[in-house]
N, C-alpha and C positions, 0 to 999 in steps of 0.2 A: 780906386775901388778899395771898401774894405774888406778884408779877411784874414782869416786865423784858421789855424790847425786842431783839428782835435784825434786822441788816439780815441777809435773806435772802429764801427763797423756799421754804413748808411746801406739798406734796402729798400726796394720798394714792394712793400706789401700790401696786399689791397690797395693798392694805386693812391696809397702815402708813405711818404717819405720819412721811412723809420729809423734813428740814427741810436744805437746800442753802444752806449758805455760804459765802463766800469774798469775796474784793477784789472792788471795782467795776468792769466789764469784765471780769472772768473766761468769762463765761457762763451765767450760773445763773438769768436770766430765759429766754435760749435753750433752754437744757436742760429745762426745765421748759415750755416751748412746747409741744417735740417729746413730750415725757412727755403732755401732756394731748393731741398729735392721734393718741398713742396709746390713748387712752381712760381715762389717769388723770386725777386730780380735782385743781385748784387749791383752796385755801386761801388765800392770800395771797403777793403777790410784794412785794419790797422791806422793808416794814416788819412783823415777826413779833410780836407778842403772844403773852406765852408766861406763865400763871399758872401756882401748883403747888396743885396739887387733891389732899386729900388727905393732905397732906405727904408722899405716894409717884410721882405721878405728874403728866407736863408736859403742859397744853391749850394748841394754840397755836391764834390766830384773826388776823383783822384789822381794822383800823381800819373801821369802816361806812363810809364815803365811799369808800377807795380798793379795800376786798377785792373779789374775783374781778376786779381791774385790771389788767392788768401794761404795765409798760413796755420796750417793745424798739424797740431802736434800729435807725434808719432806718424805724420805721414809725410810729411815738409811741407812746401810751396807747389800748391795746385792750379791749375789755369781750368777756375770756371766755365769760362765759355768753350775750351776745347772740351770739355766733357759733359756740360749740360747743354750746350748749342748757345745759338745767339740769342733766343729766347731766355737766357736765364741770363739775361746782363743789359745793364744800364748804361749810360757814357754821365749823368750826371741825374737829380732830382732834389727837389724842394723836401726843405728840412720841415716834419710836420709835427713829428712824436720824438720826445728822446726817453731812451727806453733804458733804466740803470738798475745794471746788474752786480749786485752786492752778494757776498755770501754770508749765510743765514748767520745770523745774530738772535741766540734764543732768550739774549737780556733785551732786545730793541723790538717798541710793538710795533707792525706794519699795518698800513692802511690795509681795512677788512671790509669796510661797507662801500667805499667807493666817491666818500662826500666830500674829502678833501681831496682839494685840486692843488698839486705842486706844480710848479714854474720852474724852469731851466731856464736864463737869460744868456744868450749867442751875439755880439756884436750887438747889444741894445737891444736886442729883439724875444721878448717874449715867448717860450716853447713850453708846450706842455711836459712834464715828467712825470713819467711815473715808477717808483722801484721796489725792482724784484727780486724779492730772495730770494736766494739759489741755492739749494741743498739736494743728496740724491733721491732720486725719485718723482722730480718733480718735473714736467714736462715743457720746460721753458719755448719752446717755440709755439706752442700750442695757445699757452699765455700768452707769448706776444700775439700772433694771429686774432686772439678776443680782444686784450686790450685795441689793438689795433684798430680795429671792425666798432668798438665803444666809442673810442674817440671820435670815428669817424659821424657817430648816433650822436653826440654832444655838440658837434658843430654844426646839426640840422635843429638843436635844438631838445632833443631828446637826454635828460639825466637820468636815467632809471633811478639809482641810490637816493637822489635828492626826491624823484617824486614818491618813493614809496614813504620815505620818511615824511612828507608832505599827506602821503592818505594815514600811515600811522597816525599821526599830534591829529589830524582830523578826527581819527574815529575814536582817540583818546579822549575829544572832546563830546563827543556823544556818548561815550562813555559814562563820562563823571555829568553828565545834564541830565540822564536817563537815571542814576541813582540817587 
């Protein structure tokens, strides 16, 4: 079987499997906090096990000693489930979104309309990304939770950003006919 390690942090939100990476100190243990006292599910923080099942698709899980563990600073090492119940924890879940948490770069422009699509590649395997600056004030779990729930709209089929730009050039074309 293939696999590999990634330092991150897999939940399950909206019942896909959201895998949070970025530098150390970012926030991706915090964000993932707030995401589970929202009622989403941990999987592992810090260390991600991620086999390919299938040869089509990513399982990620954790280490048995440290999963449903997480570490946040200024409080140490937390045992999820003894304080949010069984309900707030996973034993493993399919990698669906990876979610990169960078801190803000106010020379770097970031995706705004929604139209490009980045790629994460895991063991061959093709993953959506998308990434988030992260600066104060900005309520990064909230943004995962939509990006999330969007992604989820794009694999039914539904682009909001691509179709509006699609009625846009339309009605730019009725536009310039009509004058």
């Amino acid at each position: 079987m293939i696999k590999t390690t990634i330092h991150g942090v897999l939940l399950d939100v909206h019942g896909a499997g959201v895998l949070i990476t970025g530098k150390s100190g970012v926030g991706k243990s915090e964000a993932a906090l707030d995401l589970i006292t929202r009622g989403h599910r941990l999987v592992t923080d810090d260390v991600v096990n991620i086999k390919l099942v299938a040869e089509k698709f990513l399982m990620g899980s954790g280490y048995e000693l440290t999963k449903h563990k997480m570490e946040i600073r200024g409080l140490g090492i937390i045992d999820v489930c003894a304080i949010f119940g069984i309900g707030s924890i996973r034993n493993r879940k399919r990698v669906e979104l990876v979610i990169k948490l960078e801190h803000w770069d106010s020379s770097k422009e970031y995706e705004r309309l929604g139209l490009e699509e980045k790629i994460h590649c895991i063991l061959g395997i093709d993953i959506p990304m998308i990434i988030i600056p992260v600066r104060p004030g900005r309520n990064i779990a909230t943004i995962i939770e939509v990006a999330t729930k969007n992604h989820r709209l794009r694999r039914v089929g539904t682009f909001t950003a691509r179709q509006l730009d699609e009625e846009l050039i339309e009605k730019g074309k009725d536009i310039c006919v009509s004058h």
